[in-house]
PDB file of the backbone (N, CA, C, O) and the ligand in Angstrom, with CONECT records:
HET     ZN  A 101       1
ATOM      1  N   UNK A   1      10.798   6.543  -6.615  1.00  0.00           N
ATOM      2  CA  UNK A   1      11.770   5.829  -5.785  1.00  0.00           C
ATOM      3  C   UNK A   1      12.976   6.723  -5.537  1.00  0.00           C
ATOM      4  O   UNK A   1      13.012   7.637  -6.361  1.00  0.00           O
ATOM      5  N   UNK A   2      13.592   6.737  -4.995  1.00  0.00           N
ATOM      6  CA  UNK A   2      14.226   7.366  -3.826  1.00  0.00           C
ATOM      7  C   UNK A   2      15.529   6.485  -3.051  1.00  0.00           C
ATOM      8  O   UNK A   2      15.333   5.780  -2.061  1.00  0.00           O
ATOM      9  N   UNK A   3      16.919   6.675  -3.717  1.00  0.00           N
ATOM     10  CA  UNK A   3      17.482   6.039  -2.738  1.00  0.00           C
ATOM     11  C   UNK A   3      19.031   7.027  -1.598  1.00  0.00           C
ATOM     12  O   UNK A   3      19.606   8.111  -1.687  1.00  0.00           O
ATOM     13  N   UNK A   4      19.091   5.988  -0.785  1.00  0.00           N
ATOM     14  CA  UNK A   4      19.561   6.640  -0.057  1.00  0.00           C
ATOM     15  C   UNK A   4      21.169   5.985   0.739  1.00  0.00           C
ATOM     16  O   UNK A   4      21.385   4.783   0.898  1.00  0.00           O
ATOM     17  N   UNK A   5      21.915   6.850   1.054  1.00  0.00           N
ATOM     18  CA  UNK A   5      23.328   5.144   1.714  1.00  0.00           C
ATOM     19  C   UNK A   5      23.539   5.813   3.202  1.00  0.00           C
ATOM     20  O   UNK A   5      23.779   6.962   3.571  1.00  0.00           O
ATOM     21  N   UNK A   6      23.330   4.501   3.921  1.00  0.00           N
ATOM     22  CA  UNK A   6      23.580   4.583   5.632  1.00  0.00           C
ATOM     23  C   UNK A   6      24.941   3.845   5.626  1.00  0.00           C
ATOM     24  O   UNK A   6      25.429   3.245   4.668  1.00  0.00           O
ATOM     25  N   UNK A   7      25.545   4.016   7.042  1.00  0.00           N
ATOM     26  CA  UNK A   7      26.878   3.712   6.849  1.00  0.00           C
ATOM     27  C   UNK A   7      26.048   2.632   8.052  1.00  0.00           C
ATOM     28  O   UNK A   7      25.227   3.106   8.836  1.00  0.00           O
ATOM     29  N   UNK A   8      26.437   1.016   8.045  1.00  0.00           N
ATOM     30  CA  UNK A   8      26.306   0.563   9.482  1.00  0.00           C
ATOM     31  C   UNK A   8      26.874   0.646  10.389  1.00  0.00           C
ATOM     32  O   UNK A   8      28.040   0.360  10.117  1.00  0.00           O
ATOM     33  N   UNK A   9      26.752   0.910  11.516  1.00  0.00           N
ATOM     34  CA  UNK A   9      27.649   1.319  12.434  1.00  0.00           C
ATOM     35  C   UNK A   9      28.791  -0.254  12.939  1.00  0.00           C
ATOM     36  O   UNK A   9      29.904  -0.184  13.461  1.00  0.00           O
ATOM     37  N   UNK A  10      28.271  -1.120  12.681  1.00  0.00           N
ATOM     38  CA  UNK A  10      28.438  -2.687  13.285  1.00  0.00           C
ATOM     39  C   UNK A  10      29.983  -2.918  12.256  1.00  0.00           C
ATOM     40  O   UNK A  10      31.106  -3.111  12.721  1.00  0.00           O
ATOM     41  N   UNK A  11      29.720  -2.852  11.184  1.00  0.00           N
ATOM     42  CA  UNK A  11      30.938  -3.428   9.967  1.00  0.00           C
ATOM     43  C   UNK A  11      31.435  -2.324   9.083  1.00  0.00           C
ATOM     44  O   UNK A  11      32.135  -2.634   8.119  1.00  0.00           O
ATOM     45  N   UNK A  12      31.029  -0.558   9.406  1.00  0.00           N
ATOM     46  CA  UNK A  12      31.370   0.234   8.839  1.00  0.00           C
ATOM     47  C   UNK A  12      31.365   0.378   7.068  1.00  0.00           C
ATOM     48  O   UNK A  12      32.105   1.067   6.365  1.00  0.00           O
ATOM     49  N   UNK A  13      30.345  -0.460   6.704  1.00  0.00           N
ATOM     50  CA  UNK A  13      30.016  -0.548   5.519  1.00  0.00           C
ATOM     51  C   UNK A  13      28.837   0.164   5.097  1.00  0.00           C
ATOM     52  O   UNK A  13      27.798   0.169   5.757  1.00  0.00           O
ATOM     53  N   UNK A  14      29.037   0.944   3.671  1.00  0.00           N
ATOM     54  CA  UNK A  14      28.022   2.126   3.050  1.00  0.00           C
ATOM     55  C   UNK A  14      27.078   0.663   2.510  1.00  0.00           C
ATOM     56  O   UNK A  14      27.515  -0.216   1.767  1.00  0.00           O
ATOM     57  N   UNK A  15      25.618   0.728   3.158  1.00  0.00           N
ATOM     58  CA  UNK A  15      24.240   0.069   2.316  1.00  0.00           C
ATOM     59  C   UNK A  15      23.636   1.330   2.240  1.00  0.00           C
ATOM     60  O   UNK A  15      23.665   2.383   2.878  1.00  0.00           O
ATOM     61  N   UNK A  16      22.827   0.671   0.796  1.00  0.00           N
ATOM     62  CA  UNK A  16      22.371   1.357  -0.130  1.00  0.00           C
ATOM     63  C   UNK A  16      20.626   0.895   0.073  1.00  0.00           C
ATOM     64  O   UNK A  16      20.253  -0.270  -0.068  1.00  0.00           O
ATOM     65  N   UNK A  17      19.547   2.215   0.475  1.00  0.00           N
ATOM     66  CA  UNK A  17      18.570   1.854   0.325  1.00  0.00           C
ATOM     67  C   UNK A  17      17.623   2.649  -0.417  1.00  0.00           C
ATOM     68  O   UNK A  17      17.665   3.861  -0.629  1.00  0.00           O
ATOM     69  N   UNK A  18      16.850   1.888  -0.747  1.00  0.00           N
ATOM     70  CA  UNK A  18      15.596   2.525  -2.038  1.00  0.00           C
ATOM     71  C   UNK A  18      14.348   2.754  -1.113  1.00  0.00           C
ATOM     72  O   UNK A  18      13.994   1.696  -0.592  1.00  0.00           O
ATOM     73  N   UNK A  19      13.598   3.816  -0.769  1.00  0.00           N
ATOM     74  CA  UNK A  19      12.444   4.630  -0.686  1.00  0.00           C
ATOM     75  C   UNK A  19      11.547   4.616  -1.193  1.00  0.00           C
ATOM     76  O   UNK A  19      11.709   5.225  -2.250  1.00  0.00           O
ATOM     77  N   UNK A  20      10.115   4.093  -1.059  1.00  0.00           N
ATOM     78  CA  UNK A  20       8.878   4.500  -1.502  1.00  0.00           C
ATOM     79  C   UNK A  20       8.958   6.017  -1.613  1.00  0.00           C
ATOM     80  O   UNK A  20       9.398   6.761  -0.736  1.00  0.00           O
ATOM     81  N   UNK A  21       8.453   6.403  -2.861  1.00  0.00           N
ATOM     82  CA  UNK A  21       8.044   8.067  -3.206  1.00  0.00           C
ATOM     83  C   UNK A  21       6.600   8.138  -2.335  1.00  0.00           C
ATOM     84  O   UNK A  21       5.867   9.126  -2.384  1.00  0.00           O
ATOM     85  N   UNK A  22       6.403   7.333  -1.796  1.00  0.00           N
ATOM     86  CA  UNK A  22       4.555   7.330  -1.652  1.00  0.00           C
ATOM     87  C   UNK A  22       4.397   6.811  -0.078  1.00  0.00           C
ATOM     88  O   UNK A  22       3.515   7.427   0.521  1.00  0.00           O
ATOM     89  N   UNK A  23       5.099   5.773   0.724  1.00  0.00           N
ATOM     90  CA  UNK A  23       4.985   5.862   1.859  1.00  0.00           C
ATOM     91  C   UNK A  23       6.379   5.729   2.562  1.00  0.00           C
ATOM     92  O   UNK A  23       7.460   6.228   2.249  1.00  0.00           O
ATOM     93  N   UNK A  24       6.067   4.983   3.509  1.00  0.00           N
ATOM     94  CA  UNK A  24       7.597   4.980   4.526  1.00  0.00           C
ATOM     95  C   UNK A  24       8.194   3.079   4.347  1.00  0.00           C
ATOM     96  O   UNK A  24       8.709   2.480   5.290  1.00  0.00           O
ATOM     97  N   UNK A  25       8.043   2.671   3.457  1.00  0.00           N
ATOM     98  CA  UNK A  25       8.553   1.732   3.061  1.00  0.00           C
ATOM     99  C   UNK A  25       9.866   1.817   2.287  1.00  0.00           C
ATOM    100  O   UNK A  25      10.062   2.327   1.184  1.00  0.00           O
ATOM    101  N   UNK A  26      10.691   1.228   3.077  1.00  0.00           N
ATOM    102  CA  UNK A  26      12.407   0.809   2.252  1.00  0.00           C
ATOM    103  C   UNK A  26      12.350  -0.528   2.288  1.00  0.00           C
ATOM    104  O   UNK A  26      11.636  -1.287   2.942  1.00  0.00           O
ATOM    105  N   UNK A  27      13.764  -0.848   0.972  1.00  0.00           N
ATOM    106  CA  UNK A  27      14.129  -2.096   0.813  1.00  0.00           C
ATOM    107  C   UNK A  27      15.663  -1.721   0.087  1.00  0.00           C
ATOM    108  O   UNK A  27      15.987  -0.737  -0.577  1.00  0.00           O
ATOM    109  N   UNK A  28      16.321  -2.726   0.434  1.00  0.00           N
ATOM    110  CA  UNK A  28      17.698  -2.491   0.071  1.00  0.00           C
ATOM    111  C   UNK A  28      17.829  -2.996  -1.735  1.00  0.00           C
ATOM    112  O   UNK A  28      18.723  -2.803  -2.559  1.00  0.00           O
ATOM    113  N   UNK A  29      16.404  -3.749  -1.835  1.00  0.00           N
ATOM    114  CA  UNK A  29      16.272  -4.431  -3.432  1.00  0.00           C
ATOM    115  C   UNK A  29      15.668  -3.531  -3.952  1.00  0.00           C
ATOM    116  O   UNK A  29      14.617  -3.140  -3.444  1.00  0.00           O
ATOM    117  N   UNK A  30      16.372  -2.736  -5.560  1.00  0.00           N
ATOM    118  CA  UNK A  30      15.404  -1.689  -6.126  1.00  0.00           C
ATOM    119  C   UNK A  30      14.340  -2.372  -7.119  1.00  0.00           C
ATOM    120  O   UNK A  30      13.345  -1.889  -7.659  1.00  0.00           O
ATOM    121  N   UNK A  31      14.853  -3.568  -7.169  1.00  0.00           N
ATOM    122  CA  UNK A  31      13.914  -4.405  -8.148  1.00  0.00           C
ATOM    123  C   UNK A  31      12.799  -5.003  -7.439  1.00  0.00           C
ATOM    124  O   UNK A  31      11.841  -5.515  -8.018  1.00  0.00           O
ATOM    125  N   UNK A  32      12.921  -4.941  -6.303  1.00  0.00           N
ATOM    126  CA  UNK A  32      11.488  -4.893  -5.173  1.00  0.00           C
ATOM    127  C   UNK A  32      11.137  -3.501  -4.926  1.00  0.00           C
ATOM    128  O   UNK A  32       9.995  -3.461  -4.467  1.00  0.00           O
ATOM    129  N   UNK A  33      11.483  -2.726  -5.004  1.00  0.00           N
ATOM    130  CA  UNK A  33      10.942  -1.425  -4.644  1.00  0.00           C
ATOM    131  C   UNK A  33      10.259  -0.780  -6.107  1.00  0.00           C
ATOM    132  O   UNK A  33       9.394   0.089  -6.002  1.00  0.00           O
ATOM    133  N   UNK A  34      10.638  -1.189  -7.275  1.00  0.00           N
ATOM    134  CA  UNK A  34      10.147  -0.960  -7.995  1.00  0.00           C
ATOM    135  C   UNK A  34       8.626  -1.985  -8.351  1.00  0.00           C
ATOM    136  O   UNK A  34       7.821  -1.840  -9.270  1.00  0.00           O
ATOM    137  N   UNK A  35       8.639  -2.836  -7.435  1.00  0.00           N
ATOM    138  CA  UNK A  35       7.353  -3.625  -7.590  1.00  0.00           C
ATOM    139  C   UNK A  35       6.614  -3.016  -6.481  1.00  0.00           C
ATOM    140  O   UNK A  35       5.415  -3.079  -6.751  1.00  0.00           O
ATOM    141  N   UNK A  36       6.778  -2.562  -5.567  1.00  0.00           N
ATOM    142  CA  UNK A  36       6.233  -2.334  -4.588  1.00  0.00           C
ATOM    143  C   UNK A  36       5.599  -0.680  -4.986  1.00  0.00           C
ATOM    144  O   UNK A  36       4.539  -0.480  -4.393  1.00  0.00           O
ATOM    145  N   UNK A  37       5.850  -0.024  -5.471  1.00  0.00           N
ATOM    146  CA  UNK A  37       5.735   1.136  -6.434  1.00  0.00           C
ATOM    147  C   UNK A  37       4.619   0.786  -7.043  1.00  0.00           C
ATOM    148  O   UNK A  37       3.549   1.017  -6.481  1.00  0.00           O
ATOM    149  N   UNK A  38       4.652   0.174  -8.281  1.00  0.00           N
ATOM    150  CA  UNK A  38       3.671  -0.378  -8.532  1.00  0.00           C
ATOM    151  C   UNK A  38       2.519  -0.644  -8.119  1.00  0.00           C
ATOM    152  O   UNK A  38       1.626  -0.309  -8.897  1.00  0.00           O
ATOM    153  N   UNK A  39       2.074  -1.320  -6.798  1.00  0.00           N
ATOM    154  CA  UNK A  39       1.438  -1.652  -5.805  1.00  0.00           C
ATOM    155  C   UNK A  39       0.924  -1.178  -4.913  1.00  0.00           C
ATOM    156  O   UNK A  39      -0.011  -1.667  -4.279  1.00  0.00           O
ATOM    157  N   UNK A  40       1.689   0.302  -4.644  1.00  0.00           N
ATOM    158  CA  UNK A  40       1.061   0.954  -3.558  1.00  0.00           C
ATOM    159  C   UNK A  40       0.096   1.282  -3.406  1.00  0.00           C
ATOM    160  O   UNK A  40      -0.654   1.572  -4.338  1.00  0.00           O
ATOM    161  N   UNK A  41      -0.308   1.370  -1.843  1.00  0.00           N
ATOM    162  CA  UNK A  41      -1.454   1.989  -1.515  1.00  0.00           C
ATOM    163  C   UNK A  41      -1.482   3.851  -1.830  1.00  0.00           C
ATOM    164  O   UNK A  41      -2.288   4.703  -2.205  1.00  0.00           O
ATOM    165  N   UNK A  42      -0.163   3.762  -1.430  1.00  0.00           N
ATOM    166  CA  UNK A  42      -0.377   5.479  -1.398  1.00  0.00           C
ATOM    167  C   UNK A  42       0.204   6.340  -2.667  1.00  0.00           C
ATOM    168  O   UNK A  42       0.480   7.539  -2.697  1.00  0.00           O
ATOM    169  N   UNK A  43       0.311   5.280  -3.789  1.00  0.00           N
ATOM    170  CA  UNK A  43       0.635   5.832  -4.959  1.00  0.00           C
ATOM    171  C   UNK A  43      -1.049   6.445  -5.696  1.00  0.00           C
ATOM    172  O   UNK A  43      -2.095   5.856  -5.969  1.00  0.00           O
ATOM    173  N   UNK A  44      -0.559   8.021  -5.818  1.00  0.00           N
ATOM    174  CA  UNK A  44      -2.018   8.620  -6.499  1.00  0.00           C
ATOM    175  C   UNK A  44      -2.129   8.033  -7.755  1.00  0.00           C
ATOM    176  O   UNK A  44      -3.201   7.649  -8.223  1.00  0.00           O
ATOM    177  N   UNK A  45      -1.153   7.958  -8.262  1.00  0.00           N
ATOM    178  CA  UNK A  45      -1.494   7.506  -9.677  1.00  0.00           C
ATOM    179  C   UNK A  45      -2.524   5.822  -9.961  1.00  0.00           C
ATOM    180  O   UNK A  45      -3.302   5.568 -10.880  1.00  0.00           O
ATOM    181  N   UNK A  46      -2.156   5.049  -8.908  1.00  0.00           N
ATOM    182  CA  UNK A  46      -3.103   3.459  -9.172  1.00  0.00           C
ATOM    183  C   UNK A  46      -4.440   3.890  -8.754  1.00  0.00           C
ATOM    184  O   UNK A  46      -5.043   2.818  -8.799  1.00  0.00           O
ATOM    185  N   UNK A  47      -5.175   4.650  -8.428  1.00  0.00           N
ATOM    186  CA  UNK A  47      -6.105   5.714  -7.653  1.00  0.00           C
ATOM    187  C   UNK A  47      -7.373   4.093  -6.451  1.00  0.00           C
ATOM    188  O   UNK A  47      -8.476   3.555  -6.546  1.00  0.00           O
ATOM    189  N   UNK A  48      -6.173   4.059  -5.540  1.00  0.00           N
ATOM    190  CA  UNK A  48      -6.741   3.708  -4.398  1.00  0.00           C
ATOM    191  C   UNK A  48      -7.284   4.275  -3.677  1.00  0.00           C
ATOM    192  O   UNK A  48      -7.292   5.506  -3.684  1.00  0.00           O
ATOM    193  N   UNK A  49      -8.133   3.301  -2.526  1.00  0.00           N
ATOM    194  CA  UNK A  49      -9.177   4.049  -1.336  1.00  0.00           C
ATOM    195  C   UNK A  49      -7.592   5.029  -0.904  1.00  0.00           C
ATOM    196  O   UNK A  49      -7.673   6.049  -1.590  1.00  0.00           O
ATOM    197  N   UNK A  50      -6.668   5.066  -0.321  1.00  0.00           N
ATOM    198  CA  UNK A  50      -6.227   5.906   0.520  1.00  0.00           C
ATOM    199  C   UNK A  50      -6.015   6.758   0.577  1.00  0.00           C
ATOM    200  O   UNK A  50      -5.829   7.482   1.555  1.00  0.00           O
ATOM    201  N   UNK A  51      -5.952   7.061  -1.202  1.00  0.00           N
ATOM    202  CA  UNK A  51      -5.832   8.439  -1.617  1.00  0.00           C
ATOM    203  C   UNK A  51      -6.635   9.010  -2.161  1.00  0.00           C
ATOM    204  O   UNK A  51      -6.452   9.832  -3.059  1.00  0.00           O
ATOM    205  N   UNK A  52      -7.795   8.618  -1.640  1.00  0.00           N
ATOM    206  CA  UNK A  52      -9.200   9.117  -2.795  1.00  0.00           C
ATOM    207  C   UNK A  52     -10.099   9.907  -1.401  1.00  0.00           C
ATOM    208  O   UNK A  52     -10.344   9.443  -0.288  1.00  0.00           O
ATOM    209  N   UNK A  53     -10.415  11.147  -1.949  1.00  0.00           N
ATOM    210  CA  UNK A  53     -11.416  12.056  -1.445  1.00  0.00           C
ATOM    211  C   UNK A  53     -12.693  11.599  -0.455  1.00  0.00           C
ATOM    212  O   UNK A  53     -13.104  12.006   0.632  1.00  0.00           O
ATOM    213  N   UNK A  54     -13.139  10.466  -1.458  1.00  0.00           N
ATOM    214  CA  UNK A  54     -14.408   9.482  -1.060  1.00  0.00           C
ATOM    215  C   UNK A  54     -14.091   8.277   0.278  1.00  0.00           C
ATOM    216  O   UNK A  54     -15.002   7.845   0.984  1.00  0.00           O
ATOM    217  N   UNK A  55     -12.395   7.800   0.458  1.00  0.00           N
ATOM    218  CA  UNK A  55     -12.488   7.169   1.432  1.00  0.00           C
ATOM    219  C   UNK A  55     -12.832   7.844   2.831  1.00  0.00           C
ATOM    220  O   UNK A  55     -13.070   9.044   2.963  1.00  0.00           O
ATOM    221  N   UNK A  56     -12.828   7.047   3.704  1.00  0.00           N
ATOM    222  CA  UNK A  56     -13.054   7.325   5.139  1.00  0.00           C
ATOM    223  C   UNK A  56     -12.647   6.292   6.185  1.00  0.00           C
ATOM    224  O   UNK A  56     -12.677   5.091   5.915  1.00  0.00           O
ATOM    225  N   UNK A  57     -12.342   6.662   7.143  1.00  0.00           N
ATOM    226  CA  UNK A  57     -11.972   5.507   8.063  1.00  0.00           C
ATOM    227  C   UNK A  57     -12.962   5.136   8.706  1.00  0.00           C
ATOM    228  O   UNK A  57     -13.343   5.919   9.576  1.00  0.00           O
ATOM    229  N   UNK A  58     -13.822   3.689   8.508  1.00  0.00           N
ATOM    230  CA  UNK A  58     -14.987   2.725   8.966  1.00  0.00           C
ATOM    231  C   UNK A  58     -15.166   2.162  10.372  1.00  0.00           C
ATOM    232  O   UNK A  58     -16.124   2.007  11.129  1.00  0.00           O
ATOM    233  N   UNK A  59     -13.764   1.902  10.416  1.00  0.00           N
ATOM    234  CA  UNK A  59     -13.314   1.525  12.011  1.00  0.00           C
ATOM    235  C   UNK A  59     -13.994   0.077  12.121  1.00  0.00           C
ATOM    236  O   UNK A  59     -15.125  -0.238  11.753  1.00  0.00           O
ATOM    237  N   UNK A  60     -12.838  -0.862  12.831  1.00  0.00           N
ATOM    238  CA  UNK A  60     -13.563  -1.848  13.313  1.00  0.00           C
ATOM    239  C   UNK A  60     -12.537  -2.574  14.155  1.00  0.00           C
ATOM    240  O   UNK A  60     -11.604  -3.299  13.810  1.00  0.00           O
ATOM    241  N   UNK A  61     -13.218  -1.941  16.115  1.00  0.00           N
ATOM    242  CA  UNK A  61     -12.497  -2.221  17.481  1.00  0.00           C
ATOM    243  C   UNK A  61     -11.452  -3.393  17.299  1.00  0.00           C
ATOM    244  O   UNK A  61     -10.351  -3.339  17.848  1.00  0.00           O
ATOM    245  N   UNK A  62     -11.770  -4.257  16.654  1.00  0.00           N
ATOM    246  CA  UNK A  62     -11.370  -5.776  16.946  1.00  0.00           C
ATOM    247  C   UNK A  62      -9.896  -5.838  16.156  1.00  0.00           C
ATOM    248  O   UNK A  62      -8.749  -5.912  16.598  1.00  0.00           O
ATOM    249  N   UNK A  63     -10.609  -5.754  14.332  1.00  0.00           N
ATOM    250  CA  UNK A  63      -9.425  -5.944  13.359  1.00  0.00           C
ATOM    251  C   UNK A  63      -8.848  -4.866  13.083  1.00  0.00           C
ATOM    252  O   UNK A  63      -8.062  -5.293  12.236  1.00  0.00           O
ATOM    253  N   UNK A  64      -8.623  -3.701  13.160  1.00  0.00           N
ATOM    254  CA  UNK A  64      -8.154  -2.274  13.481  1.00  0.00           C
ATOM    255  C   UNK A  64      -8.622  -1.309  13.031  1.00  0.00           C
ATOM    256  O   UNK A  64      -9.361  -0.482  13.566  1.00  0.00           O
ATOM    257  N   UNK A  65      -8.044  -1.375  11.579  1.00  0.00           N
ATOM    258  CA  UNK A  65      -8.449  -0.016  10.574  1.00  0.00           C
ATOM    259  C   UNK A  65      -9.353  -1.123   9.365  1.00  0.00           C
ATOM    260  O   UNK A  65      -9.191  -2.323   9.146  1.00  0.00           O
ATOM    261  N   UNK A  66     -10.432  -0.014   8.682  1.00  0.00           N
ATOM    262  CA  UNK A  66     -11.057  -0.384   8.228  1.00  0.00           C
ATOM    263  C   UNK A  66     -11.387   0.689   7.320  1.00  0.00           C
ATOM    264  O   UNK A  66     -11.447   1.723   7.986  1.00  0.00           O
ATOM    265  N   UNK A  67     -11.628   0.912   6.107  1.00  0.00           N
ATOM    266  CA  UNK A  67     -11.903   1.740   5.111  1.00  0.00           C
ATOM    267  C   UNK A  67     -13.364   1.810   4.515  1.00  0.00           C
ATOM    268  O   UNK A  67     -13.540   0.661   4.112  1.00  0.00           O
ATOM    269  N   UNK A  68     -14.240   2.364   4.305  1.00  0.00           N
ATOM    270  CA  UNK A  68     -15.384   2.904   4.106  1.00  0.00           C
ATOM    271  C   UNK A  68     -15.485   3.728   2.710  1.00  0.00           C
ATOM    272  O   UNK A  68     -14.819   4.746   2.526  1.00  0.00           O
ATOM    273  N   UNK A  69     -16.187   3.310   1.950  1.00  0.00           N
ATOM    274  CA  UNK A  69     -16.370   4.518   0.918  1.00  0.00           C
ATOM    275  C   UNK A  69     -18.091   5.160   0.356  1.00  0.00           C
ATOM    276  O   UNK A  69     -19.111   4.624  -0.078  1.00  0.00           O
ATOM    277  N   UNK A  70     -17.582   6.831   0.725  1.00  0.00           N
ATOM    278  CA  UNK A  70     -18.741   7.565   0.313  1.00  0.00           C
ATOM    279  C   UNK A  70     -19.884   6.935  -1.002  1.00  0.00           C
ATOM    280  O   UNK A  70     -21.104   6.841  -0.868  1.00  0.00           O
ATOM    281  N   UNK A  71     -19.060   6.551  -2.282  1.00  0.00           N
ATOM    282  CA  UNK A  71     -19.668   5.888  -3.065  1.00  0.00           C
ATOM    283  C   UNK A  71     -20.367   4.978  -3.259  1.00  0.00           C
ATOM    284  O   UNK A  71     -21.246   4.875  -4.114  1.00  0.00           O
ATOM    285  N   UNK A  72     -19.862   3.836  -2.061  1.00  0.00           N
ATOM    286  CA  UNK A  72     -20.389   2.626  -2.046  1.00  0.00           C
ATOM    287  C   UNK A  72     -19.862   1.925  -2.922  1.00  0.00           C
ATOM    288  O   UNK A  72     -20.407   0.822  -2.968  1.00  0.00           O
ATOM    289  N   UNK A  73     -18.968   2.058  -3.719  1.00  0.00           N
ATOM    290  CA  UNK A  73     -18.144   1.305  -4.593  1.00  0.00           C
ATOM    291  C   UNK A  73     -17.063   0.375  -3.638  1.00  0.00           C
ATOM    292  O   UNK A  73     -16.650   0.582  -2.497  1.00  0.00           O
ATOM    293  N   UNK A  74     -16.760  -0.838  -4.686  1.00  0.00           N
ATOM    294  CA  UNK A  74     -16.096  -2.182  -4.266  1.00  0.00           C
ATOM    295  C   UNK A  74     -14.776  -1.772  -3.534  1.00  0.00           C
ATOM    296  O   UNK A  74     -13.794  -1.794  -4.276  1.00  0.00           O
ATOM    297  N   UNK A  75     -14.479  -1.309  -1.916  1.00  0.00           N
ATOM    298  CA  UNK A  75     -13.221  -0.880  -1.797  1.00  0.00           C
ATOM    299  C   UNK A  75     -12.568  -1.970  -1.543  1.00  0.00           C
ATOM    300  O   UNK A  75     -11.570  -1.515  -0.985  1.00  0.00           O
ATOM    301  N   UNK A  76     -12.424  -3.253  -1.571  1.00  0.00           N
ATOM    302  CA  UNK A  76     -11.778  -4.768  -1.820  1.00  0.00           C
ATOM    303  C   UNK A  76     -10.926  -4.466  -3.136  1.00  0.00           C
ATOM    304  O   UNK A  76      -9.698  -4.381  -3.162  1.00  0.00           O
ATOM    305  N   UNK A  77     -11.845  -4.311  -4.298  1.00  0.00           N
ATOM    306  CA  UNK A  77     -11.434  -4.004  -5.780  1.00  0.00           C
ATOM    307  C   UNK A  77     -11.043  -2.880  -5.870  1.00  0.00           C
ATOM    308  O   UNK A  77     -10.147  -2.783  -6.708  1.00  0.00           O
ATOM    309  N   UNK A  78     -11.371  -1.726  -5.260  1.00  0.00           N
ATOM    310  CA  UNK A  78     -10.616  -0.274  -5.115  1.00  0.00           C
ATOM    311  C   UNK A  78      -9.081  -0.499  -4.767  1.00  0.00           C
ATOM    312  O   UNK A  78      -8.175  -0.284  -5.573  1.00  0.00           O
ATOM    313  N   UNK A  79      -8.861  -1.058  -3.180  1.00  0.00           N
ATOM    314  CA  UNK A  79      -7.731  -0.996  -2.593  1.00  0.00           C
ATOM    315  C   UNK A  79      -6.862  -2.199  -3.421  1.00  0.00           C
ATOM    316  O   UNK A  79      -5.668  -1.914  -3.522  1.00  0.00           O
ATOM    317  N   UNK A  80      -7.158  -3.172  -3.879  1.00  0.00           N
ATOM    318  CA  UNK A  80      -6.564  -4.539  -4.219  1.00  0.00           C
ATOM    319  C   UNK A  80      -6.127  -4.121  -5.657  1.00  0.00           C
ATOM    320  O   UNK A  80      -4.987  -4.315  -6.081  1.00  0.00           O
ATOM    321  N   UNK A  81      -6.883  -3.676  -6.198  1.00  0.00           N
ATOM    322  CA  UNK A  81      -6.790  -3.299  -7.851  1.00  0.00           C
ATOM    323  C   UNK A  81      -6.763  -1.931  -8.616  1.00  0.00           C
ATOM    324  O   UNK A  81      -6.471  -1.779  -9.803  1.00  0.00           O
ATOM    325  N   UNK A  82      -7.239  -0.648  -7.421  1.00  0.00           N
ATOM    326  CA  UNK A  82      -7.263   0.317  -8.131  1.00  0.00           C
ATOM    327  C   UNK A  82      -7.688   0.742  -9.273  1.00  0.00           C
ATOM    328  O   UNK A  82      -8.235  -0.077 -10.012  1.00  0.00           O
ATOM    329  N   UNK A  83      -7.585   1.732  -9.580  1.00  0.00           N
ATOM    330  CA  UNK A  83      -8.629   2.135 -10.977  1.00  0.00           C
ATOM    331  C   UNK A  83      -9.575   2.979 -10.578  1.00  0.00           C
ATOM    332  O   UNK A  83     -10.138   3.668 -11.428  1.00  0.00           O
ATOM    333  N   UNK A  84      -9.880   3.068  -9.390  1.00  0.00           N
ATOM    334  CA  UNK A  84     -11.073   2.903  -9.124  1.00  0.00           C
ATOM    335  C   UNK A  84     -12.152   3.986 -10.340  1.00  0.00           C
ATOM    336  O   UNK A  84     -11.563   4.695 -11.157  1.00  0.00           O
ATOM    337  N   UNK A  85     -13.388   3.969 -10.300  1.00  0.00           N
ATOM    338  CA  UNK A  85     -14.459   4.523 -11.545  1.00  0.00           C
ATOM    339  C   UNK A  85     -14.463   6.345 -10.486  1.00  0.00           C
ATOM    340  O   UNK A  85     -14.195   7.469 -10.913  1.00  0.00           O
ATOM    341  N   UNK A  86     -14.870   5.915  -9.107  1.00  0.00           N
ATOM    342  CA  UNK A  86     -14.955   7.043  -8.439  1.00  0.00           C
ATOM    343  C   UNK A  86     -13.656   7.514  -7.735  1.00  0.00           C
ATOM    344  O   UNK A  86     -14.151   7.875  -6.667  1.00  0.00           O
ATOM    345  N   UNK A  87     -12.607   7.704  -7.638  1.00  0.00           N
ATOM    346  CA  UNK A  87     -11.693   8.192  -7.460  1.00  0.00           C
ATOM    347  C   UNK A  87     -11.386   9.305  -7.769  1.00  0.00           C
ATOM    348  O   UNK A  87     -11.247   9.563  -8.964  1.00  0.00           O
ATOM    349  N   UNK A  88     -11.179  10.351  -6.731  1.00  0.00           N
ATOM    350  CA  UNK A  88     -10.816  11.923  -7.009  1.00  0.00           C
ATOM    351  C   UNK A  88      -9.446  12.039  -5.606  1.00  0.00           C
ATOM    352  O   UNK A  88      -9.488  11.512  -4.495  1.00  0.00           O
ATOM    353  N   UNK A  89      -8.768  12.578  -5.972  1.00  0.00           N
ATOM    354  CA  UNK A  89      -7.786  12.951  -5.474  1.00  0.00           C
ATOM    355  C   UNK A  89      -8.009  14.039  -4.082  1.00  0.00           C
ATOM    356  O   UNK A  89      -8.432  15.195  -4.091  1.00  0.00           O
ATOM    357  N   UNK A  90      -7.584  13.250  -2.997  1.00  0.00           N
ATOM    358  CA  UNK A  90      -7.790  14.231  -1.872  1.00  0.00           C
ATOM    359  C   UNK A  90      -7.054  15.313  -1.792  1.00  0.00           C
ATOM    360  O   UNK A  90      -5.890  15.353  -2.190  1.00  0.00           O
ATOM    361  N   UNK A  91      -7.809  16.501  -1.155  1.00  0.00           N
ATOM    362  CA  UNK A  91      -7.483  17.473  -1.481  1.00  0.00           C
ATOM    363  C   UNK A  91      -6.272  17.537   0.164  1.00  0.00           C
ATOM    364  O   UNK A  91      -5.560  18.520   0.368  1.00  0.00           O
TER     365      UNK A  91
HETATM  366 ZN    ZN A 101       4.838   2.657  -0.833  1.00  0.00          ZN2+
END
């Protein structure tokens, strides 16, 4: 986490915001950003599809993005829960 202070231009007041280390998500709450940390998709350490070697993008026209994995392992339980058994770190 990562924080940072913008001045608003509107009331000339310094806010204070906290940064995902892992994607482009802010929140002005560090006690939400520290849950959200936790949670991420793009944190290597919970070892989700997004950051794993084995994902791929599945595609599907309608509902947008869709994730696919080389393994054939549970990416519901991959992306939702992490851990995953096959997880290797993209290079
Ligand atoms: Zn994040």
């Amino acid at each position: 986490m990562r924080s940072a202070l913008f001045i608003n231009l509107k009331t000339n007041k310094m806010i204070q915001v906290f940064k995902c280390d892992h994607c482009h998500h802010f929140t002005q709450d560090a006690e939400e950003m520290r849950m959200h940390e936790a949670k991420c998709s793009f944190n290597p350490a919970l070892k989700k599809c997004y950051t794993c070697l084995h994902s791929y993008e599945a595609g599907m026209p309608i509902s947008g993005s869709m994730r696919g994995c080389e393994k054939k392992l549970d990416i519901i339980k991959g992306e939702e829960v992490g851990m995953c058994v096959g997880w290797e770190a993209d290079a």
